[in-house]
TIMI-2910 file (N, C-alpha, C, CB; in pm, 1 decimal, decimal comma, always signed):
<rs>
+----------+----------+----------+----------+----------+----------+----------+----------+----------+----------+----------+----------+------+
!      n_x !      n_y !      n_z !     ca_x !     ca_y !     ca_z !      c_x !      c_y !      c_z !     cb_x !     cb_y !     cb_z ! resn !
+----------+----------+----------+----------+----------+----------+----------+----------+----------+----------+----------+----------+------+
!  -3622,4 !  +5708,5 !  -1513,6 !  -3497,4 !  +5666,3 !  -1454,0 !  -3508,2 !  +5667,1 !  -1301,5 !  -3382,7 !  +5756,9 !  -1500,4 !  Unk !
!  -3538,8 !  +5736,1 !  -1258,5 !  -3603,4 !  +5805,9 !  -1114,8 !  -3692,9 !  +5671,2 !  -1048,3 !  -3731,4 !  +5968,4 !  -1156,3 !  Unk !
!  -3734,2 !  +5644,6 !  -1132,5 !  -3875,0 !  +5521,4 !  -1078,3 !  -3813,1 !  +5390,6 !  -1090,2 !  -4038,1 !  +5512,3 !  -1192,8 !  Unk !
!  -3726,3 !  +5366,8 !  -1132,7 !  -3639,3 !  +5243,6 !  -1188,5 !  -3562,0 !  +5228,2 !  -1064,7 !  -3537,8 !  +5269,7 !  -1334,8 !  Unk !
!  -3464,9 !  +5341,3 !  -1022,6 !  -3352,7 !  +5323,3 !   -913,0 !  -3464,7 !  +5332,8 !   -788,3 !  -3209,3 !  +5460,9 !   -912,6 !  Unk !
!  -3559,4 !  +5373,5 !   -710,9 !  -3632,2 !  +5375,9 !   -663,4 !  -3715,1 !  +5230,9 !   -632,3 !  -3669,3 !  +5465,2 !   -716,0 !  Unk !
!  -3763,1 !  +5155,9 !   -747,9 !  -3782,0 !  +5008,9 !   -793,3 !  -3702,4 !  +4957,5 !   -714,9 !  -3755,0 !  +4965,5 !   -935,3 !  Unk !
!  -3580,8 !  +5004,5 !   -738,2 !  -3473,9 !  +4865,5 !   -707,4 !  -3408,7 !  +4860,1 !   -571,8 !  -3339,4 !  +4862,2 !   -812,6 !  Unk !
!  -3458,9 !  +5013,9 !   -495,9 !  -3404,5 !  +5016,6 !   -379,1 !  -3513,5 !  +4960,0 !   -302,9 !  -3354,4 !  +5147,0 !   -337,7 !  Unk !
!  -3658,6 !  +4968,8 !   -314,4 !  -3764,7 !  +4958,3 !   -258,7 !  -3785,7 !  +4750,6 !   -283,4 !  -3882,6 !  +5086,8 !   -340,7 !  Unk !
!  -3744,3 !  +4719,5 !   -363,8 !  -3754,3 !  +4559,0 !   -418,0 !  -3625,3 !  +4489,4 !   -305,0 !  -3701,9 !  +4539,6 !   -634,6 !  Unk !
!  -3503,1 !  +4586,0 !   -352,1 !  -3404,5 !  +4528,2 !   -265,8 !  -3392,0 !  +4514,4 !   -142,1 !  -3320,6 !  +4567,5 !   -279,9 !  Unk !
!  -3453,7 !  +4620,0 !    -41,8 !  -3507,2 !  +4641,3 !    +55,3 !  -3569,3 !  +4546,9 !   +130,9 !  -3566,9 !  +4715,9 !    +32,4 !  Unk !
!  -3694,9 !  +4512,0 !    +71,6 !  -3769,0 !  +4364,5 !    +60,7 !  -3686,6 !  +4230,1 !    +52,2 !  -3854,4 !  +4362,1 !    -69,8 !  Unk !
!  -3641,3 !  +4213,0 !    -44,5 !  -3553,9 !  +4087,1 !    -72,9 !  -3442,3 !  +4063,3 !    +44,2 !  -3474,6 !  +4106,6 !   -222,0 !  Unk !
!  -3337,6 !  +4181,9 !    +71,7 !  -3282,4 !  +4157,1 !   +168,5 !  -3313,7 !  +4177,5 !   +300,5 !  -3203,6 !  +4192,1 !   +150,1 !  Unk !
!  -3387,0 !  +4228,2 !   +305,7 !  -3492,1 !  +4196,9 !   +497,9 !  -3565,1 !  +4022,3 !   +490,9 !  -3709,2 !  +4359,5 !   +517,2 !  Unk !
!  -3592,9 !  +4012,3 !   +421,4 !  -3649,7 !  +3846,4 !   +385,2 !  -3530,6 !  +3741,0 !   +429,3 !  -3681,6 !  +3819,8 !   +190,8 !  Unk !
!  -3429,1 !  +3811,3 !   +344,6 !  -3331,4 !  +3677,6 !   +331,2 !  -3234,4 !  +3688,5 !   +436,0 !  -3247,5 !  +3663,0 !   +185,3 !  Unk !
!  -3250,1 !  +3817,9 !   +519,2 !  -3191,5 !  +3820,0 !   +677,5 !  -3263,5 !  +3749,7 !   +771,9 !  -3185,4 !  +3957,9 !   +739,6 !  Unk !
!  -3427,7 !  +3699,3 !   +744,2 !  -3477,1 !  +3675,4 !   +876,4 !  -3451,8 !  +3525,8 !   +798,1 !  -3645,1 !  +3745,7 !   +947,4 !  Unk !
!  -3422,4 !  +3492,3 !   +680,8 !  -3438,9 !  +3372,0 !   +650,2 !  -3293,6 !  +3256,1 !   +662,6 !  -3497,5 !  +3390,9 !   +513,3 !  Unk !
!  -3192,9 !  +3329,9 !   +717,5 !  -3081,5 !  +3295,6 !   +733,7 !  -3003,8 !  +3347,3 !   +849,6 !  -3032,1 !  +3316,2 !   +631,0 !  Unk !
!  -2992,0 !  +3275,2 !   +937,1 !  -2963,7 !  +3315,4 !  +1070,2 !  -2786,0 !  +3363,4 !  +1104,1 !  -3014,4 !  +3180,0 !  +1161,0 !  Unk !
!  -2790,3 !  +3447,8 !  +1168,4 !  -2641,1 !  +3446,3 !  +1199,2 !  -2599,3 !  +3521,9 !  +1057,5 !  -2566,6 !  +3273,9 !  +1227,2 !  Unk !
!  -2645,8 !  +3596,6 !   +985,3 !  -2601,1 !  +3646,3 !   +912,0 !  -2475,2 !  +3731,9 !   +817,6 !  -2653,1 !  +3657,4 !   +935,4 !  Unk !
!  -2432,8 !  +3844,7 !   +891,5 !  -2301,0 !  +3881,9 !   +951,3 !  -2381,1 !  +4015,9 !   +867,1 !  -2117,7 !  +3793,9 !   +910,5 !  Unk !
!  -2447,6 !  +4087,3 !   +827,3 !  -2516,6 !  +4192,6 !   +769,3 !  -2603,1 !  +4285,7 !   +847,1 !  -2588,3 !  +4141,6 !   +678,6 !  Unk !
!  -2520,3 !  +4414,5 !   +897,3 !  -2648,3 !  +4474,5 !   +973,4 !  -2650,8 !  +4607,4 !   +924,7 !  -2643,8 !  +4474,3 !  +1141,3 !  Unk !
!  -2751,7 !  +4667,3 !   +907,0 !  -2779,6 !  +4817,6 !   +865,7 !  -2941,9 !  +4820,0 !   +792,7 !  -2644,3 !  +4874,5 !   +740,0 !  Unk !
!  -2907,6 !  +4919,6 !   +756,7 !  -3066,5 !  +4951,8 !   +641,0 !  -2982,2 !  +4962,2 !   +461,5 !  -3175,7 !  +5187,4 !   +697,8 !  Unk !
!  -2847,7 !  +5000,3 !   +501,6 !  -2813,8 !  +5074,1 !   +348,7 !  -2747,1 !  +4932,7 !   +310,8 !  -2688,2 !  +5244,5 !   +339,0 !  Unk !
!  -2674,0 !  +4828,0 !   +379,3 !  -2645,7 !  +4671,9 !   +353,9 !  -2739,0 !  +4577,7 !   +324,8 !  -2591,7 !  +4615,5 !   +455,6 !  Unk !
!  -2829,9 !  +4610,9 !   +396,1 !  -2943,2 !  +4472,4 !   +355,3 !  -2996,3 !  +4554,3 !   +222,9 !  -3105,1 !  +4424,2 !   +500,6 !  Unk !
!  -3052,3 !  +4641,1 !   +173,7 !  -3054,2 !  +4733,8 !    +60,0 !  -2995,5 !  +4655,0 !    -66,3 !  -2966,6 !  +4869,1 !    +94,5 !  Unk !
!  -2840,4 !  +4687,8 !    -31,3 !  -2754,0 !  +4642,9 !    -91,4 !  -2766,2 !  +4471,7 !   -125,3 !  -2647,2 !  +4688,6 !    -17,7 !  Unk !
!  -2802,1 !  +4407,5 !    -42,7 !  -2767,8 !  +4276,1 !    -27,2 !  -2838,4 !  +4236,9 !   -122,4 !  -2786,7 !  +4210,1 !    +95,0 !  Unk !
!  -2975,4 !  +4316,6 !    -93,1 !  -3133,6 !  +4284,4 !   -137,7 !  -3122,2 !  +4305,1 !   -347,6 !  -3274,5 !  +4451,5 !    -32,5 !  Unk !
!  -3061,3 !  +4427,2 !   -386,7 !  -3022,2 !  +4445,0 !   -495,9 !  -2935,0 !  +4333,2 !   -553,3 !  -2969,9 !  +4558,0 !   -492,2 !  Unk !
!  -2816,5 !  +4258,8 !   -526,2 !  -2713,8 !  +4199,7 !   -567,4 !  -2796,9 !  +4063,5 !   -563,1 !  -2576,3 !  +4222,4 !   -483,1 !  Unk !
!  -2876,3 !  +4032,7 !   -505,9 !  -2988,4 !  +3885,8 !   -483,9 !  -3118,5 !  +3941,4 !   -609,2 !  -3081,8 !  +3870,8 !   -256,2 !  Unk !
!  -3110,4 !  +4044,9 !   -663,6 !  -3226,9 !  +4073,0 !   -749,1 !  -3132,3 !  +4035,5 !   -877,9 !  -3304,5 !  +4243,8 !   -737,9 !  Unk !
!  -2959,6 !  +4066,4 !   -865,8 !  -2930,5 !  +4011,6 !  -1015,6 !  -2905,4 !  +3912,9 !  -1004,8 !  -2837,9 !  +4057,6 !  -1097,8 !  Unk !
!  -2842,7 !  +3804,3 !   -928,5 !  -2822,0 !  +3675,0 !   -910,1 !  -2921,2 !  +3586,7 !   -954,7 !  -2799,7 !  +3654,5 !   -790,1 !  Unk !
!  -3076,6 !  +3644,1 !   -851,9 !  -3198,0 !  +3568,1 !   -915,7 !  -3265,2 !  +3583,5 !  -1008,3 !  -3277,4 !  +3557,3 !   -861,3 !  Unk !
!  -3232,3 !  +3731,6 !  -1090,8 !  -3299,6 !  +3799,1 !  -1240,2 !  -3197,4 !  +3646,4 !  -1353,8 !  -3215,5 !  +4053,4 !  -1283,4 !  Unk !
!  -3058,4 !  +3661,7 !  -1300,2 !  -2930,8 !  +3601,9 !  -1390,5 !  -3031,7 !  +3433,1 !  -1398,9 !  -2718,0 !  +3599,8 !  -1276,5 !  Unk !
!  -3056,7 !  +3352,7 !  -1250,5 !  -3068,2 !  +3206,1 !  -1236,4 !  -3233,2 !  +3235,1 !  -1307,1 !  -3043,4 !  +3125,4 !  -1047,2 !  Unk !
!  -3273,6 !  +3261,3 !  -1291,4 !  -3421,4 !  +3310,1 !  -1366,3 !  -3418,2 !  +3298,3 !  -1504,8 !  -3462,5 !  +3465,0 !  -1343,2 !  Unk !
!  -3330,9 !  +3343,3 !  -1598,7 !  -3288,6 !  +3383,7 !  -1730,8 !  -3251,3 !  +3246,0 !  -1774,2 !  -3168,6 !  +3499,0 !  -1739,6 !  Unk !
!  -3117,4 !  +3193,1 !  -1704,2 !  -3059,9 !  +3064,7 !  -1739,0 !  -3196,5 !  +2995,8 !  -1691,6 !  -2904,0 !  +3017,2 !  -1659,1 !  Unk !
!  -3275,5 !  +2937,7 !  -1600,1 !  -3353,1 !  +2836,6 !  -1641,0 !  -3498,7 !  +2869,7 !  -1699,6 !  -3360,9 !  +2753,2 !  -1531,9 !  Unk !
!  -3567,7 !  +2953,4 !  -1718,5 !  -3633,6 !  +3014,4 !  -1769,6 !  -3606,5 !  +3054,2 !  -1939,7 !  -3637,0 !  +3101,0 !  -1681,7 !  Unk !
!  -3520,7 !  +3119,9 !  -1969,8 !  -3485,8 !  +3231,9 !  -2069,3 !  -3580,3 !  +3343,2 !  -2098,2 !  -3460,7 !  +3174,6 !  -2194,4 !  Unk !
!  -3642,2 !  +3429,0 !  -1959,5 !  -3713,4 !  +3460,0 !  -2004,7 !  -3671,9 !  +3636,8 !  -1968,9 !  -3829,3 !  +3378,0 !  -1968,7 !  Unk !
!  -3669,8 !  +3773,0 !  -2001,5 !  -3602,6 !  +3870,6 !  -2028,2 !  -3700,5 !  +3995,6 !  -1927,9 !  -3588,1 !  +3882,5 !  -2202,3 !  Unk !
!  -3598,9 !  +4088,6 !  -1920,8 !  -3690,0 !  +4191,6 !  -1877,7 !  -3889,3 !  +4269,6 !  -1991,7 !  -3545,8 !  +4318,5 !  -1869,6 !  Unk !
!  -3880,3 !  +4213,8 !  -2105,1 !  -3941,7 !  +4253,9 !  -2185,0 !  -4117,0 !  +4207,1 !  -2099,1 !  -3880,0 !  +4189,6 !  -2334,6 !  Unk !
!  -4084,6 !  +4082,5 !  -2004,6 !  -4207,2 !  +4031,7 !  -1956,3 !  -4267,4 !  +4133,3 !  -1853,5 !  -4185,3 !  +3891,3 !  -1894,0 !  Unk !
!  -4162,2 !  +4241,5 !  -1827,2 !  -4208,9 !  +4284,0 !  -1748,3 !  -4111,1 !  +4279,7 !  -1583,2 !  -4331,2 !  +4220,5 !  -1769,7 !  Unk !
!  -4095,2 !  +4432,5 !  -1507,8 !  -3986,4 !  +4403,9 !  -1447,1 !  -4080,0 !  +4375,6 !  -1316,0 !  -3862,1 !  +4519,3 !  -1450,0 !  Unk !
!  -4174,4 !  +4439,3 !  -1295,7 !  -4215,1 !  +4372,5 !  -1140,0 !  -4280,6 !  +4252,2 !  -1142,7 !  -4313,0 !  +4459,6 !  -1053,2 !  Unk !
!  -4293,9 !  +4139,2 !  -1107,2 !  -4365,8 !  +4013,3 !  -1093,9 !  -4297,6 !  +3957,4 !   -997,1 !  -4376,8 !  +3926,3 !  -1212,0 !  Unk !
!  -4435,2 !  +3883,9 !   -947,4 !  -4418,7 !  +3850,7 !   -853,8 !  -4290,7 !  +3703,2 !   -793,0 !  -4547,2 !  +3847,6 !   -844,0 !  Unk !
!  -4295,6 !  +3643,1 !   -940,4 !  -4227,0 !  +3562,7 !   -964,7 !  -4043,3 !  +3624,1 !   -968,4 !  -4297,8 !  +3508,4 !  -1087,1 !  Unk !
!  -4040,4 !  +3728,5 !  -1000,1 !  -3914,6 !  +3812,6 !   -972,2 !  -3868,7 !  +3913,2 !   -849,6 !  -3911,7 !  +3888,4 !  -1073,9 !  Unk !
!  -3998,2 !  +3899,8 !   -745,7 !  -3977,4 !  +3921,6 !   -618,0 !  -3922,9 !  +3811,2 !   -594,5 !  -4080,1 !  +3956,0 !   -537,9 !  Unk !
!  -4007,0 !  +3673,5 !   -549,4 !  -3929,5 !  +3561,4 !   -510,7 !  -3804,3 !  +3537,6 !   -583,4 !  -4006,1 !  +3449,5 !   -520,4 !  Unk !
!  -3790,6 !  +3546,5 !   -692,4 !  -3600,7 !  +3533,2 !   -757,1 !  -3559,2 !  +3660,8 !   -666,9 !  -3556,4 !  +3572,3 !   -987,1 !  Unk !
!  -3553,6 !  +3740,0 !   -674,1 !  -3486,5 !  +3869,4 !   -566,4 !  -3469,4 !  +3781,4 !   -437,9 !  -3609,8 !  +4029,9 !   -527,4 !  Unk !
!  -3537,3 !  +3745,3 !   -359,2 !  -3540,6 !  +3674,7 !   -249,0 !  -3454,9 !  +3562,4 !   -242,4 !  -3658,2 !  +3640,2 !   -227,2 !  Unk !
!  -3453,7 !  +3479,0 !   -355,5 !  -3352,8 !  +3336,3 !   -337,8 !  -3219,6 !  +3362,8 !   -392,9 !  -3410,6 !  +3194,7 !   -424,3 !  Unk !
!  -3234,5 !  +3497,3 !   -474,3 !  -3072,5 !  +3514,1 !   -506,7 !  -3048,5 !  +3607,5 !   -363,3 !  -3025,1 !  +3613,1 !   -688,3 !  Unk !
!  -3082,6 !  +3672,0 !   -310,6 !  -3026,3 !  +3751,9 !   -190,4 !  -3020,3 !  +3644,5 !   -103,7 !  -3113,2 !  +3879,7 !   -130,9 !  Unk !
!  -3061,4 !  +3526,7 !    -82,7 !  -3042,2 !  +3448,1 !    +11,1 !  -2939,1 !  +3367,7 !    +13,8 !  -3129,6 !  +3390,9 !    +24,8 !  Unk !
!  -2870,0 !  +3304,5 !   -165,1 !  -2772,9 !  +3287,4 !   -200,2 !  -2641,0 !  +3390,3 !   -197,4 !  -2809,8 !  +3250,7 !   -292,9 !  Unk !
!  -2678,1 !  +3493,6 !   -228,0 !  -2577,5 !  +3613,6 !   -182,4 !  -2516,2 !  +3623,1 !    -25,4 !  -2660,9 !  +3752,5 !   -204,1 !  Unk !
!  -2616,3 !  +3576,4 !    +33,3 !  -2558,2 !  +3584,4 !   +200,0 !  -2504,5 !  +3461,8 !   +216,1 !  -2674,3 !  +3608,6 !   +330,0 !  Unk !
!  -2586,2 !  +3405,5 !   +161,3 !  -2486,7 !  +3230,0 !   +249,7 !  -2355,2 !  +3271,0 !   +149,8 !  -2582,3 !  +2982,6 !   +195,7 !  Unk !
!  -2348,8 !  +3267,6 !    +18,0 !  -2216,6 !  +3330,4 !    -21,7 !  -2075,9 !  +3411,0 !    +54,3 !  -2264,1 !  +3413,7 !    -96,0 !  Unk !
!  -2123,1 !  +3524,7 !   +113,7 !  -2064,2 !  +3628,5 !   +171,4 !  -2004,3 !  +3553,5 !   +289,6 !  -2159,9 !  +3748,3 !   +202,3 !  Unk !
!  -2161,7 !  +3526,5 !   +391,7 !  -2117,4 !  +3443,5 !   +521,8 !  -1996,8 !  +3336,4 !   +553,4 !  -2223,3 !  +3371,0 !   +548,0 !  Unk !
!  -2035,4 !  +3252,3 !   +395,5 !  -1895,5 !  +3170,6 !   +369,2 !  -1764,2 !  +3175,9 !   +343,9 !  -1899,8 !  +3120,9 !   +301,0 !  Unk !
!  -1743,6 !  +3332,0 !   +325,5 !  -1625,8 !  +3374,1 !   +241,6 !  -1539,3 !  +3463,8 !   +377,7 !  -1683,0 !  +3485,2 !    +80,0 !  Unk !
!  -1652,0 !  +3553,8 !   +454,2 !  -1624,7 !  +3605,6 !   +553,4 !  -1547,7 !  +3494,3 !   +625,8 !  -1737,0 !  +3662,2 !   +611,7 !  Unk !
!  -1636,3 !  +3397,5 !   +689,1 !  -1589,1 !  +3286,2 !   +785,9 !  -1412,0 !  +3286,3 !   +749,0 !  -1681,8 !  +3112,9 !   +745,9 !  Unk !
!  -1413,8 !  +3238,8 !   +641,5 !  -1275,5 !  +3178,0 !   +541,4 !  -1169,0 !  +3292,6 !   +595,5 !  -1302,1 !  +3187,2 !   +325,2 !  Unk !
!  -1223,0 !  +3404,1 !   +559,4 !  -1121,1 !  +3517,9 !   +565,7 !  -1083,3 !  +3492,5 !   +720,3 !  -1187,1 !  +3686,6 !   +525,9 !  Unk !
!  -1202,6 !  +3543,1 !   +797,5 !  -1160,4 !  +3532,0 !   +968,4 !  -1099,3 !  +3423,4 !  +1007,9 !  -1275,2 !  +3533,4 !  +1066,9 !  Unk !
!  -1083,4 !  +3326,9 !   +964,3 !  -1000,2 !  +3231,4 !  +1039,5 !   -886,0 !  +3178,5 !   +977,1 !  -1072,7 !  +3125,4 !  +1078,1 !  Unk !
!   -850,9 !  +3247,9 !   +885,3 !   -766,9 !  +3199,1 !   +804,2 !   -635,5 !  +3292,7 !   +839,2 !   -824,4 !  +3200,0 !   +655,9 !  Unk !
+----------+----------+----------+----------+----------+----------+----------+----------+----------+----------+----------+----------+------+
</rs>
């Protein structure tokens, strides 16, 4: 259990430092947010992975192919947020 939450902070970590330098103007700053960001882009892209794929945790949870899904769902997660933020602030 220990190595799992650890996994996911250390993956998320990764994913959302990626998808901060990969999207400018972000509105995300810290270590424990991009963390965060980085996790919520690991289920988004585990979820878009599944739907076009169908393929399950049983393959195996680290691959490399599920780093990059971590990465394009955290990148979708921010342009998400960024968009919603904007909305709120000027609205």
């Amino acid at each position: 259990m220990f190595s799992t939450i650890l996994t996911m902070i250390i993956v998320g970590a990764i994913a959302g430092f990626v998808a901060r330098l990969l999207v400018s103007n972000d509105g995300v700053s810290g270590v424990v947010p991009t963390i965060v960001l980085g996790i919520i882009g690991s289920f988004v892209g585990g979820f878009l992975g599944y739907l076009l794929f169908g393929h399950d945790a049983a393959s195996g949870a680290i691959q490399p192919s599920g780093i990059i899904g971590s990465i394009i769902g955290s990148v979708i997660a921010l342009l998400v947020y960024r968009s919603t933020r904007r909305r709120s602030v000027t609205a």
